[in-house]
N, C-alpha and C positions, 0 to 999 in steps of 0.2 A: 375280078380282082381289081383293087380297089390301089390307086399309084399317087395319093392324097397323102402327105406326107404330115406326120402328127406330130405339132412340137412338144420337144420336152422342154422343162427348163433346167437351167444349170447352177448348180448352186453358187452362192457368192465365193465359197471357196477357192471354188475351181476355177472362178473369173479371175479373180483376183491372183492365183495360181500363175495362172496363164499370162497375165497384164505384166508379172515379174517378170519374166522370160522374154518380154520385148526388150528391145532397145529404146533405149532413152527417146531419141528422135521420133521412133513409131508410137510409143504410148503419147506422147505429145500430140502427134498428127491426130492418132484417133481421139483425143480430148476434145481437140480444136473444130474436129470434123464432128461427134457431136452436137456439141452446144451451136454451131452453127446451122445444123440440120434444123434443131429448135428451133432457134431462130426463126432462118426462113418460113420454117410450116406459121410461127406463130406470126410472122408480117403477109400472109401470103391473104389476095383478097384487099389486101385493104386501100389506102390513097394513094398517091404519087411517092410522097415523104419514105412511108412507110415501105413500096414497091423497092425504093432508091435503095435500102435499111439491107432489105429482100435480095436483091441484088448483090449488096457487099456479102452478106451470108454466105451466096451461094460462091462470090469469090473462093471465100473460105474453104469454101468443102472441094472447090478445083483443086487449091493449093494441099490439099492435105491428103486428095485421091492420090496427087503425082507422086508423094513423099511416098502412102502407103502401097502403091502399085508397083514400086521397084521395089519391095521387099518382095523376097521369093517363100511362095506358099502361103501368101498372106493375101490373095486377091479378093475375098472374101469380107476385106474391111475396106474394100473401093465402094464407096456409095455409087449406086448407077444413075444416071440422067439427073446429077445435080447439077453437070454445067455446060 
């Protein structure tokens, strides 16, 4: 028996459904967190400049972990090992 867990996807409905039912502050954190996840993956690798860029990103997604980790039942929008 096979404990490989297979994604579904969810429809935009339902995202979008769900995204209504945050709070203000939390739909914001996960926005910020993210375009800053991008971000860093897209500076990641590259020069000093770029590293520096990579760096403030990953600020980003600390500050948006803290916001989203004191919501209860929500720990699941904590990005892991971003900072």
């Amino acid at each position: 028996m096979s404990t490989d867990l297979i994604p579904v996807p969810v429809p935009d409905a339902v995202t979008a459904f769900k995204a209504r039912r945050l709070p203000v502050r939390v739909a914001d954190a996960v926005r910020e967190q993210a375009d800053a996840v991008r971000e860093a993956v897209s500076h990641h690798g590259l020069g000093m400049e770029a590293q520096a860029d990579r760096e403030d990103a990953l600020a980003v997604v600390a500050r948006a972990n803290k916001t989203l980790a004191t919501v209860p039942s929500r720990g699941s929008l904590v990005v892991r090992g971003a900072a």
